[in-house]
N, CA, C and O atoms as a Maestro MAE file, in Angstrom:
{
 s_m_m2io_version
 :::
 2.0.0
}

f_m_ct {
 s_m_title
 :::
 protein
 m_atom[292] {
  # First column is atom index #
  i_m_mmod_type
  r_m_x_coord
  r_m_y_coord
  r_m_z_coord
  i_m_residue_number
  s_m_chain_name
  s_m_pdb_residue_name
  s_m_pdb_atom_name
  i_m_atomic_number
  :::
  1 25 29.012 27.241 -14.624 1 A "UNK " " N  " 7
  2 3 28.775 26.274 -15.671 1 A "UNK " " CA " 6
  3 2 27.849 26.892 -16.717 1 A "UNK " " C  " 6
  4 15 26.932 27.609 -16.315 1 A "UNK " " O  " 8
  5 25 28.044 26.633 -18.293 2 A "UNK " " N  " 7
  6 3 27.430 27.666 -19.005 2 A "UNK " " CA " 6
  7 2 26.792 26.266 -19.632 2 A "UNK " " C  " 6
  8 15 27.053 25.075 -19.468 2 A "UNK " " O  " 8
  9 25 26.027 26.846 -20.265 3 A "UNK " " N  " 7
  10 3 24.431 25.814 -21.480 3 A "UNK " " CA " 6
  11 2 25.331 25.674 -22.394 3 A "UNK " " C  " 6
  12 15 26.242 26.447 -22.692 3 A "UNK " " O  " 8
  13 25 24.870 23.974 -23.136 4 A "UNK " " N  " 7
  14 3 25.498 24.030 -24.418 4 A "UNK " " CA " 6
  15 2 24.121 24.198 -25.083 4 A "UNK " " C  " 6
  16 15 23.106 24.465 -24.439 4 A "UNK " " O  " 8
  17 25 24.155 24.017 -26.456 5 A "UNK " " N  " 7
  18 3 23.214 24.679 -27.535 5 A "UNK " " CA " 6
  19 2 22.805 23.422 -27.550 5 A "UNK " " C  " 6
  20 15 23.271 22.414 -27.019 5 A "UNK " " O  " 8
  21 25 21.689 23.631 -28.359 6 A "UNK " " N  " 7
  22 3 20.886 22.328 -28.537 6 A "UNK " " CA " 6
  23 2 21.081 21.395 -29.494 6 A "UNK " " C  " 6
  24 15 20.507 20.306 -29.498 6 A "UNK " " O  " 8
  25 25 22.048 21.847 -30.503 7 A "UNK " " N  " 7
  26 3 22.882 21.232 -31.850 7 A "UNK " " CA " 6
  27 2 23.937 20.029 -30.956 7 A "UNK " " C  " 6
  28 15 24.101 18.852 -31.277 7 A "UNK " " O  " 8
  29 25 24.359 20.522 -30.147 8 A "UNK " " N  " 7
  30 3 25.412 19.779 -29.097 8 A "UNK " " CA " 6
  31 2 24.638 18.836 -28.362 8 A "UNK " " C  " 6
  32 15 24.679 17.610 -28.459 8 A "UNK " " O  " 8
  33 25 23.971 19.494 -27.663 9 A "UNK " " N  " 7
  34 3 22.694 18.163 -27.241 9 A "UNK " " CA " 6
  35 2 22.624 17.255 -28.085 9 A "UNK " " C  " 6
  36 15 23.310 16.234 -28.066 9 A "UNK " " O  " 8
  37 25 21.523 17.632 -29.166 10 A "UNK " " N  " 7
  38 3 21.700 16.368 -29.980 10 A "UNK " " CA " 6
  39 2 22.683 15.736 -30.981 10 A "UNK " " C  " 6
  40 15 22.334 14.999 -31.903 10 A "UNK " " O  " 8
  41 25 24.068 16.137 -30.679 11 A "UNK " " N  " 7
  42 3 24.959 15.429 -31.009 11 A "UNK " " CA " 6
  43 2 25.450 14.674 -29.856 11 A "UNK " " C  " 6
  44 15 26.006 13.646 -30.240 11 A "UNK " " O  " 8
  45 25 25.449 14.776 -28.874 12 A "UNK " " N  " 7
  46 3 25.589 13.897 -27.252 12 A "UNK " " CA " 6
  47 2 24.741 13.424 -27.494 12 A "UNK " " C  " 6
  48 15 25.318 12.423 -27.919 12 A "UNK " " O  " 8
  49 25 23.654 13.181 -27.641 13 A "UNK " " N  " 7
  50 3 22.355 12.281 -27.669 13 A "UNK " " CA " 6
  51 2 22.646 11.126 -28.893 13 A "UNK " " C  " 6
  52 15 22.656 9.929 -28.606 13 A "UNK " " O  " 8
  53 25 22.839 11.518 -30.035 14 A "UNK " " N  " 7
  54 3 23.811 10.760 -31.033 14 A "UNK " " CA " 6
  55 2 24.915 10.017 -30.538 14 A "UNK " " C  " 6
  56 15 24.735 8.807 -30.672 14 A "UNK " " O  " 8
  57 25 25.870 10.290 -30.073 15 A "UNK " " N  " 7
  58 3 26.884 9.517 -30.004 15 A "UNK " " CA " 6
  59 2 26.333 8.495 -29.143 15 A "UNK " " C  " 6
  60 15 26.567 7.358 -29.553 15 A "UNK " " O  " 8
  61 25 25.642 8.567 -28.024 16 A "UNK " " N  " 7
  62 3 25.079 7.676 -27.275 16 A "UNK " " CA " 6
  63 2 24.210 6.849 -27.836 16 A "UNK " " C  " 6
  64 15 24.313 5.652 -27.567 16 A "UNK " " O  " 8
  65 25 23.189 7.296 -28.718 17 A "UNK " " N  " 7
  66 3 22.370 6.547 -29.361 17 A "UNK " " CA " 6
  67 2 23.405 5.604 -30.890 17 A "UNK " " C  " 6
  68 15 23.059 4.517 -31.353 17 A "UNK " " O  " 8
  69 25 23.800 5.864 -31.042 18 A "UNK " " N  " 7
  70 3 24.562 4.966 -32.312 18 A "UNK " " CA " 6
  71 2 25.550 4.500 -31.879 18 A "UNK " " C  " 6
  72 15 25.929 3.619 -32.651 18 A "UNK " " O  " 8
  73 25 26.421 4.642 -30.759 19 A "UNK " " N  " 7
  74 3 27.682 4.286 -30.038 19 A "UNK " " CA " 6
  75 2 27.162 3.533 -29.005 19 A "UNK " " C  " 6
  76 15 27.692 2.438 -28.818 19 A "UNK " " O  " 8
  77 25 26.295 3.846 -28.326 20 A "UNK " " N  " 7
  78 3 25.726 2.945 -27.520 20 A "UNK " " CA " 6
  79 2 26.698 3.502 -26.227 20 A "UNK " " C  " 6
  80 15 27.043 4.632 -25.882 20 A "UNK " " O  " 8
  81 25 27.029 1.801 -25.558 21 A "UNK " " N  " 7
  82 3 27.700 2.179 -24.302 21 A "UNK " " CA " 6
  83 2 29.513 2.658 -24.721 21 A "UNK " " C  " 6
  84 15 30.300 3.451 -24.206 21 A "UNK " " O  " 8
  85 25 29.587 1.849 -25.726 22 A "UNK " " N  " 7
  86 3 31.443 2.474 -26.089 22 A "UNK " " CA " 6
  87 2 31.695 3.658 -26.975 22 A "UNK " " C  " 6
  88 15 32.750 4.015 -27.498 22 A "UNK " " O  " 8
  89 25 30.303 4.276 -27.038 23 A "UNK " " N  " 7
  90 3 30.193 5.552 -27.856 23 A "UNK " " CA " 6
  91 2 30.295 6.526 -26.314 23 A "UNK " " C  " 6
  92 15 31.237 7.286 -26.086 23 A "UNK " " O  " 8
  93 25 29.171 6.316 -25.402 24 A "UNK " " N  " 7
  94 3 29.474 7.408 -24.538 24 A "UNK " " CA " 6
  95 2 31.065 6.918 -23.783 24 A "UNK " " C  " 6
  96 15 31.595 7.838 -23.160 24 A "UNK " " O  " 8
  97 25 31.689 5.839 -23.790 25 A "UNK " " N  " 7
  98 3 32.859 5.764 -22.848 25 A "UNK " " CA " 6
  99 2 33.908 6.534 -23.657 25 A "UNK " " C  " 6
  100 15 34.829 7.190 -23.171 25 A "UNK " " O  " 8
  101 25 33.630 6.356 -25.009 26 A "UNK " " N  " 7
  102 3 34.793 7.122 -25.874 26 A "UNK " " CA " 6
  103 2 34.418 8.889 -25.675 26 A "UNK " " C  " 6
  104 15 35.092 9.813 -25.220 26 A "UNK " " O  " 8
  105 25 33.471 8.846 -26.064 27 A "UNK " " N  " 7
  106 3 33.421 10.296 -26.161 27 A "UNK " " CA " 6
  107 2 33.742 11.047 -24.551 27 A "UNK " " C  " 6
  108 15 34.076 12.210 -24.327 27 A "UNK " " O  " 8
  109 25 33.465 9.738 -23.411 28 A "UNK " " N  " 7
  110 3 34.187 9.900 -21.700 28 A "UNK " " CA " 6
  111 2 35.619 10.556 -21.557 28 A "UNK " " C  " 6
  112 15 36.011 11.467 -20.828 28 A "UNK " " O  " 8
  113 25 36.375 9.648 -22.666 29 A "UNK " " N  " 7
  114 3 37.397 9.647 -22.663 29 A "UNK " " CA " 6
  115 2 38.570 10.648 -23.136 29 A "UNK " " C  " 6
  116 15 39.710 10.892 -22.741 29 A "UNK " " O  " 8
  117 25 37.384 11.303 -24.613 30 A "UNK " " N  " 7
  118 3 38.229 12.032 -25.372 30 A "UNK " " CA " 6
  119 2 37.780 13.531 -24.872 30 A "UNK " " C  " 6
  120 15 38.499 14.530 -24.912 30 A "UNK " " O  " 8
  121 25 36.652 13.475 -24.470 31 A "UNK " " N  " 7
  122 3 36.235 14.667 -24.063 31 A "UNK " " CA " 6
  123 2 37.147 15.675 -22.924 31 A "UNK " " C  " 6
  124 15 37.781 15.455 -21.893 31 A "UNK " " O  " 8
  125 25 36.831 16.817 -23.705 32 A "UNK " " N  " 7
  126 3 38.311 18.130 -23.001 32 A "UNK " " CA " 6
  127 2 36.855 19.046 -22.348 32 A "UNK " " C  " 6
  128 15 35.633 18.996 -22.487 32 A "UNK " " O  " 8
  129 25 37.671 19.716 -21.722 33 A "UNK " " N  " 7
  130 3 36.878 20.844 -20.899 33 A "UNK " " CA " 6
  131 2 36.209 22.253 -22.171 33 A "UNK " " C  " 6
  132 15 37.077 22.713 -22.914 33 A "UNK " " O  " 8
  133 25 35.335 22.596 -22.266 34 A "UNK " " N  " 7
  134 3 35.262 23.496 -22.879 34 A "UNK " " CA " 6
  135 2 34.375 23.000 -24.665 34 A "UNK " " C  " 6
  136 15 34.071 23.672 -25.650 34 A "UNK " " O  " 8
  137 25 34.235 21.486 -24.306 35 A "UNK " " N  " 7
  138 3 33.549 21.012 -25.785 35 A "UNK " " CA " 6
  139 2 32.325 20.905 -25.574 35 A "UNK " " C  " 6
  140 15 31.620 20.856 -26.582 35 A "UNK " " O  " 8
  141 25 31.473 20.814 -23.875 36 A "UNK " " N  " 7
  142 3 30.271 20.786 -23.814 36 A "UNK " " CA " 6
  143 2 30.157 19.372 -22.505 36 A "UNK " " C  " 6
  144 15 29.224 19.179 -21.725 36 A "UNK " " O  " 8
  145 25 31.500 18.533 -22.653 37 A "UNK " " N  " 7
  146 3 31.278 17.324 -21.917 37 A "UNK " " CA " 6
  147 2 30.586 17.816 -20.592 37 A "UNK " " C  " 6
  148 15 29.417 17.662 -20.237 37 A "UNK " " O  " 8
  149 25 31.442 18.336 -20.074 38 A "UNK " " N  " 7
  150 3 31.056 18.707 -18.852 38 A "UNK " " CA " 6
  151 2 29.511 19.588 -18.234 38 A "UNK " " C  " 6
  152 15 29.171 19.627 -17.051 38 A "UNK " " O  " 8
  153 25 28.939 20.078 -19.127 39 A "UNK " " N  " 7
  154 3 28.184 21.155 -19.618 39 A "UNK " " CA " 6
  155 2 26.517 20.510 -19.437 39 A "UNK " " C  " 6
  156 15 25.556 21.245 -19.213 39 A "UNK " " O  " 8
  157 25 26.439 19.267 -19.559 40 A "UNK " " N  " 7
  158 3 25.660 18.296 -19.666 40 A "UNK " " CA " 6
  159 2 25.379 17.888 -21.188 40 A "UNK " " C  " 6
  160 15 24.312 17.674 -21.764 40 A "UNK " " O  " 8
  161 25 26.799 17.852 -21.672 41 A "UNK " " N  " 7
  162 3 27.120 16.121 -23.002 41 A "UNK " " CA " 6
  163 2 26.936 14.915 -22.321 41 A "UNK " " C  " 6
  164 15 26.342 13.981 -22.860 41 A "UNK " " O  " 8
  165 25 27.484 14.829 -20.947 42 A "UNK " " N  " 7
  166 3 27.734 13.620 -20.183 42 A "UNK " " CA " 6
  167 2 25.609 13.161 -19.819 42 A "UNK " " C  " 6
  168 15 25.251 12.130 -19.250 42 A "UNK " " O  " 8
  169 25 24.911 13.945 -20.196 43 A "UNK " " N  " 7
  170 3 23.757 13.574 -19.671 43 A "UNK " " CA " 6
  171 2 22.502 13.168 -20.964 43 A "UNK " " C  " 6
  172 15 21.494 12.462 -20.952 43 A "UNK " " O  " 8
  173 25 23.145 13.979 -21.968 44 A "UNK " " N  " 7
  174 3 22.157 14.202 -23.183 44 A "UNK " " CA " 6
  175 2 22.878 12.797 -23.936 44 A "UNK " " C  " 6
  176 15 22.265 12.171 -24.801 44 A "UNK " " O  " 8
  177 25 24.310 12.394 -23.455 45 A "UNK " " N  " 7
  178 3 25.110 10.979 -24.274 45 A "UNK " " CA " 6
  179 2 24.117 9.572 -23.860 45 A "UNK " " C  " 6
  180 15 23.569 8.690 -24.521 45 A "UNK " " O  " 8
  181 25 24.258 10.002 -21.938 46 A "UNK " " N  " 7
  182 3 23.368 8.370 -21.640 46 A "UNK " " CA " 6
  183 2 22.020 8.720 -22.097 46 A "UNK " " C  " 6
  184 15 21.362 7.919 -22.762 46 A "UNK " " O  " 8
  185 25 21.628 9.745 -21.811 47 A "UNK " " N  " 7
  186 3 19.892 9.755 -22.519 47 A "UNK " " CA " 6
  187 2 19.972 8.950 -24.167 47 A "UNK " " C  " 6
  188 15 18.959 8.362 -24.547 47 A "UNK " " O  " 8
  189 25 21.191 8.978 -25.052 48 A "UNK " " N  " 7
  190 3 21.088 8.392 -26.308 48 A "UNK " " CA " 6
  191 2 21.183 6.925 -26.032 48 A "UNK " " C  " 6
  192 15 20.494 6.182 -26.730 48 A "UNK " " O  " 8
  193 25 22.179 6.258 -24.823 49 A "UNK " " N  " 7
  194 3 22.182 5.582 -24.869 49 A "UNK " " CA " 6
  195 2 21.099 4.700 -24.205 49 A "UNK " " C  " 6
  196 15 20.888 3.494 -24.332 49 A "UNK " " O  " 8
  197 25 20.471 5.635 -23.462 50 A "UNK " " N  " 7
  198 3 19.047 4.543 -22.411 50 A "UNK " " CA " 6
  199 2 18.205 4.356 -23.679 50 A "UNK " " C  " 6
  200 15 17.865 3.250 -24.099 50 A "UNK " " O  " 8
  201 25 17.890 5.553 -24.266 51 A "UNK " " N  " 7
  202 3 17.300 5.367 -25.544 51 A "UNK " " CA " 6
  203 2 17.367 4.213 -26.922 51 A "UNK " " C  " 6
  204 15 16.562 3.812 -27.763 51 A "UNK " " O  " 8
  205 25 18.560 4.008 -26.650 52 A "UNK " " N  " 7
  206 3 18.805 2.812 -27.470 52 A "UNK " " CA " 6
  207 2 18.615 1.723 -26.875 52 A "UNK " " C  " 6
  208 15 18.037 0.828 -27.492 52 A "UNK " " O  " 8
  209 25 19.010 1.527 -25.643 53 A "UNK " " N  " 7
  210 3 18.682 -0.299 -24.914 53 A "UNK " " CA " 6
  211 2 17.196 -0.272 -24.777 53 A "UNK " " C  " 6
  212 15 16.677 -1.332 -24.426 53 A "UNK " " O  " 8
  213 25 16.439 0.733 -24.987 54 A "UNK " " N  " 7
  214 3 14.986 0.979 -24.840 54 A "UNK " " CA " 6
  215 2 14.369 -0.071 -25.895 54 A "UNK " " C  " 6
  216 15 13.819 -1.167 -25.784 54 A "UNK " " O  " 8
  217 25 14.788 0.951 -27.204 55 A "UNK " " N  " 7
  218 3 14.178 0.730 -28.246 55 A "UNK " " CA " 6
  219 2 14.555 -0.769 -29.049 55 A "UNK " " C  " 6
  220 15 13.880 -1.361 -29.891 55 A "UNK " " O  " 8
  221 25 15.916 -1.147 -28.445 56 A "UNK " " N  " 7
  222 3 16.453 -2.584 -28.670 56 A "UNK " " CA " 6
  223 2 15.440 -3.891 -27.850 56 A "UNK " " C  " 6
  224 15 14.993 -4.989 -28.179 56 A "UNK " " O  " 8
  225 25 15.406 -2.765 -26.268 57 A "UNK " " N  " 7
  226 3 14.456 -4.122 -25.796 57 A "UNK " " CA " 6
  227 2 13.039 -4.271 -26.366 57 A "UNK " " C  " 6
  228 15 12.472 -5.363 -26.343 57 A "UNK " " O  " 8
  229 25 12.517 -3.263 -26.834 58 A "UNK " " N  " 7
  230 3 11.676 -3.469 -27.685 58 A "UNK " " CA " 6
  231 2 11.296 -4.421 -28.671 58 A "UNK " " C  " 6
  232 15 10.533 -5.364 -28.880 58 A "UNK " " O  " 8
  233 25 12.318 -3.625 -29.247 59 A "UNK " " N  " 7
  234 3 12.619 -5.071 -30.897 59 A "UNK " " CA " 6
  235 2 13.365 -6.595 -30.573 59 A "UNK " " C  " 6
  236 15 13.748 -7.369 -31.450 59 A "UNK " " O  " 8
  237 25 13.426 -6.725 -29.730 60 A "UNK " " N  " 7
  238 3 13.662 -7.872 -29.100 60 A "UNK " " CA " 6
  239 2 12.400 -8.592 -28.714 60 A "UNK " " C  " 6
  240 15 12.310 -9.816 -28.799 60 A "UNK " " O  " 8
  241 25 11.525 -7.896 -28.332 61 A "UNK " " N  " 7
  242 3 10.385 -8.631 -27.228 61 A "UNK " " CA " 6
  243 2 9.548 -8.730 -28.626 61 A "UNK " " C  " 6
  244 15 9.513 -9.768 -29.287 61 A "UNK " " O  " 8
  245 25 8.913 -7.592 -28.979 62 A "UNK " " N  " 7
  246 3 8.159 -7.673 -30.176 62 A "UNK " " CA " 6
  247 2 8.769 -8.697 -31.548 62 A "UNK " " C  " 6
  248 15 7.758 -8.976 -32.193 62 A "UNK " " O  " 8
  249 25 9.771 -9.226 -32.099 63 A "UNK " " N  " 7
  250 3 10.137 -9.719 -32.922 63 A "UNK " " CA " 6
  251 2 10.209 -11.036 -31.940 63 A "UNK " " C  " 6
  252 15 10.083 -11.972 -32.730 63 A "UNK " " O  " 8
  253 25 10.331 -11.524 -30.763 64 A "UNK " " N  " 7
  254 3 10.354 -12.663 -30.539 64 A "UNK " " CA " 6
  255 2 8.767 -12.849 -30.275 64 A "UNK " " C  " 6
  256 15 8.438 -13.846 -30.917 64 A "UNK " " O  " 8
  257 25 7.987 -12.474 -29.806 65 A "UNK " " N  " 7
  258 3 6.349 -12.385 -30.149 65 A "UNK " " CA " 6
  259 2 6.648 -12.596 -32.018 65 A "UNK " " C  " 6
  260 15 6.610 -13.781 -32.350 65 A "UNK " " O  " 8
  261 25 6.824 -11.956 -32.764 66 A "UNK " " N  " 7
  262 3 6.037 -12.520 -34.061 66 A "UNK " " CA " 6
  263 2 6.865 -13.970 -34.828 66 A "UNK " " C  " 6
  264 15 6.519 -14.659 -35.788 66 A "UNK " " O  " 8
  265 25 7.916 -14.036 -34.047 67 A "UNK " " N  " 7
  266 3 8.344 -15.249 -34.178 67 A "UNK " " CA " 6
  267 2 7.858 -16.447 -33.431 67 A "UNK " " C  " 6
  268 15 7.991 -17.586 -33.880 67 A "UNK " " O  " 8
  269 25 7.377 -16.216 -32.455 68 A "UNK " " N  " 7
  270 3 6.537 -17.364 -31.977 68 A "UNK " " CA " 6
  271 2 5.204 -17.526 -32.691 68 A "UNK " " C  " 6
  272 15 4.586 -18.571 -32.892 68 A "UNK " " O  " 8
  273 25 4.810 -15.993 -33.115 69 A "UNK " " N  " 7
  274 3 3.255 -16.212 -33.415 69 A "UNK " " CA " 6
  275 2 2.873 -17.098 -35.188 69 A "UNK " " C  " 6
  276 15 1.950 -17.630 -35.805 69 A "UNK " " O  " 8
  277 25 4.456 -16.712 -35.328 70 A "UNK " " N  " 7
  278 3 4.664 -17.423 -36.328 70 A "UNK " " CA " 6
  279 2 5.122 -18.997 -36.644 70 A "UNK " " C  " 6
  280 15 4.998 -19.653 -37.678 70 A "UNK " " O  " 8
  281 25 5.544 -19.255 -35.697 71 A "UNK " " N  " 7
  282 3 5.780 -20.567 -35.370 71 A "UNK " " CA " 6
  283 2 4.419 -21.052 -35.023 71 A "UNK " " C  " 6
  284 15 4.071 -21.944 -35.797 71 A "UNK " " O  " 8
  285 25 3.439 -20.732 -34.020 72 A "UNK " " N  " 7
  286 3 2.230 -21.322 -33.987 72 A "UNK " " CA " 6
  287 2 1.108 -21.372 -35.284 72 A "UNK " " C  " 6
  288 15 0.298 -22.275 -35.496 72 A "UNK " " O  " 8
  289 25 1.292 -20.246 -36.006 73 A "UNK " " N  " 7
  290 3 0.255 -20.429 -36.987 73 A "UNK " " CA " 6
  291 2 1.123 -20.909 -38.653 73 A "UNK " " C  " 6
  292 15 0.449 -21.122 -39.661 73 A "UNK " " O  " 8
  :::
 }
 m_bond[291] {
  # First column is bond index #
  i_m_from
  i_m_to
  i_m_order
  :::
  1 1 2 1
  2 2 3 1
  3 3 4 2
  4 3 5 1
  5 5 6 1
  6 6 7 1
  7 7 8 2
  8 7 9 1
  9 9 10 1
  10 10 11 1
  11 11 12 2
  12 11 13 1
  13 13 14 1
  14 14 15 1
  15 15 16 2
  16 15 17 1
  17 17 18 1
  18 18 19 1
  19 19 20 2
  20 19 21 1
  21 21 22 1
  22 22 23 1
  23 23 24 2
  24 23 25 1
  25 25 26 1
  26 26 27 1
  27 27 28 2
  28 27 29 1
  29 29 30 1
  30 30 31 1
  31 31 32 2
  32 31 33 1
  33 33 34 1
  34 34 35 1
  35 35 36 2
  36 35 37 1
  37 37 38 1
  38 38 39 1
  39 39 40 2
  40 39 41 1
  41 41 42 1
  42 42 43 1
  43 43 44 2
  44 43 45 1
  45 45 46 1
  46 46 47 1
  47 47 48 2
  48 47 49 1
  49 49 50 1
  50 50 51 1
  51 51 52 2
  52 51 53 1
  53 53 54 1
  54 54 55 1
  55 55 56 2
  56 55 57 1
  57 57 58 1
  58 58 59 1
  59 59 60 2
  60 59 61 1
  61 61 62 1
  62 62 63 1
  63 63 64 2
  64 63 65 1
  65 65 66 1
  66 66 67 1
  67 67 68 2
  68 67 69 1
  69 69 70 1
  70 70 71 1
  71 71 72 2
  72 71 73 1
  73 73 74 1
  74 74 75 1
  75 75 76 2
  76 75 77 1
  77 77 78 1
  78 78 79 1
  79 79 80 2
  80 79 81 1
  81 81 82 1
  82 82 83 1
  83 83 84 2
  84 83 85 1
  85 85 86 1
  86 86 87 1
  87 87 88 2
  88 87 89 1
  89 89 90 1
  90 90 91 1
  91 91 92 2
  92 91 93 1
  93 93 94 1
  94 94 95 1
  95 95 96 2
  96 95 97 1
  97 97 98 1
  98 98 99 1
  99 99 100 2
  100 99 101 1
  101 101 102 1
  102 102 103 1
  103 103 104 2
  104 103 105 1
  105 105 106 1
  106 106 107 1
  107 107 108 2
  108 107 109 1
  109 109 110 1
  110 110 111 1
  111 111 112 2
  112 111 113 1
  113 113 114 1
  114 114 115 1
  115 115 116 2
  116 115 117 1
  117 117 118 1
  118 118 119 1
  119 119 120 2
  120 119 121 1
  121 121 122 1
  122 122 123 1
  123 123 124 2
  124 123 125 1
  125 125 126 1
  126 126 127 1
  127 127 128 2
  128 127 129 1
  129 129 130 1
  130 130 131 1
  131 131 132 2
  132 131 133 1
  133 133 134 1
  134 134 135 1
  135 135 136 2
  136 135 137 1
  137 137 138 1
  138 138 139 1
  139 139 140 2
  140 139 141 1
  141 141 142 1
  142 142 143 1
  143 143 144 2
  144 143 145 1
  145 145 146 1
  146 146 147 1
  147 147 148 2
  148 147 149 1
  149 149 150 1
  150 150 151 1
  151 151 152 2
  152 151 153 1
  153 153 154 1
  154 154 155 1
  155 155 156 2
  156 155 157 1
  157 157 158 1
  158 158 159 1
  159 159 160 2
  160 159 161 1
  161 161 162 1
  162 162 163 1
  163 163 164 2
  164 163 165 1
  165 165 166 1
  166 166 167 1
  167 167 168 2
  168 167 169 1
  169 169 170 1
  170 170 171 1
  171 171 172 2
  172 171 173 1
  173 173 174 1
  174 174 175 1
  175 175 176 2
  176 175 177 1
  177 177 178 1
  178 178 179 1
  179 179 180 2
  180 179 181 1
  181 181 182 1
  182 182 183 1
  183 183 184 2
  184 183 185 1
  185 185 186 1
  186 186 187 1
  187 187 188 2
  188 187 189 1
  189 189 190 1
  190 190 191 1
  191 191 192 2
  192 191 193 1
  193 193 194 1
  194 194 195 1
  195 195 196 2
  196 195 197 1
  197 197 198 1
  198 198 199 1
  199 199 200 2
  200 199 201 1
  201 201 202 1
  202 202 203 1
  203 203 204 2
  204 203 205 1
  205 205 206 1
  206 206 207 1
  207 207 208 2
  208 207 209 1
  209 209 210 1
  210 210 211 1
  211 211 212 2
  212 211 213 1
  213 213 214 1
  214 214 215 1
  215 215 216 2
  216 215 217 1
  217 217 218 1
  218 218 219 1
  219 219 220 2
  220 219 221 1
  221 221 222 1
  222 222 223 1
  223 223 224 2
  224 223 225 1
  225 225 226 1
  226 226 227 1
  227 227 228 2
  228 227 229 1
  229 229 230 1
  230 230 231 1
  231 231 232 2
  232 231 233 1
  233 233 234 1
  234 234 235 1
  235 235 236 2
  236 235 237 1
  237 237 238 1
  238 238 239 1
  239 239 240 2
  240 239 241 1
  241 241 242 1
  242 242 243 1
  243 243 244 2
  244 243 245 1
  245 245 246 1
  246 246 247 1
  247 247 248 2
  248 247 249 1
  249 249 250 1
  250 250 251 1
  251 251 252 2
  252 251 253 1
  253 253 254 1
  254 254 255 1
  255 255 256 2
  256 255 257 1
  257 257 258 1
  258 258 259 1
  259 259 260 2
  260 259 261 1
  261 261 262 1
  262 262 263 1
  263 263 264 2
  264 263 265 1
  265 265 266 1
  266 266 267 1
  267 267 268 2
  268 267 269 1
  269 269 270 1
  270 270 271 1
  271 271 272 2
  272 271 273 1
  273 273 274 1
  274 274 275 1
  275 275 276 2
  276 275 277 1
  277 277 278 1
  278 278 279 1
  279 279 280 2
  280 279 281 1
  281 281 282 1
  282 282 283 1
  283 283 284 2
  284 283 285 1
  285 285 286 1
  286 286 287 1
  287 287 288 2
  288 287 289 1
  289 289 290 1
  290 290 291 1
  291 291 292 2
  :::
 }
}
């Protein structure tokens, strides 16, 4: 099994992060031997995507905090 480059990384990390979960299933899907999938794309994709339900649950919790805090004052 050979390294992909780090340009590829963070394009697996991309598709996961802006595609979310039907970004890494597509790129699951379309992915051929020899583009990096296998290579660890399949690892640097969910890292985009944990990364995103991260930063979503975030802005979820924090924006419903200033919406309450705003409702009280």
């Amino acid at each position: 099994m050979r390294e992909i480059s780090g340009l590829a990384k963070f394009g697996y990390f991309c598709v996961g992060l802006f595609g979310g979960l039907f970004g890494v299933l597509a790129a699951w899907f379309m992915g051929k031997s020899g583009w990096g999938w296998s290579e660890g794309g399949k690892l640097f994709a969910w890292f985009g995507c944990l990364f995103w339900l991260i930063v979503w649950a975030i802005m979820v919790v924090t924006g419903g905090i200033a919406a309450f805090l705003g409702f009280l004052f």
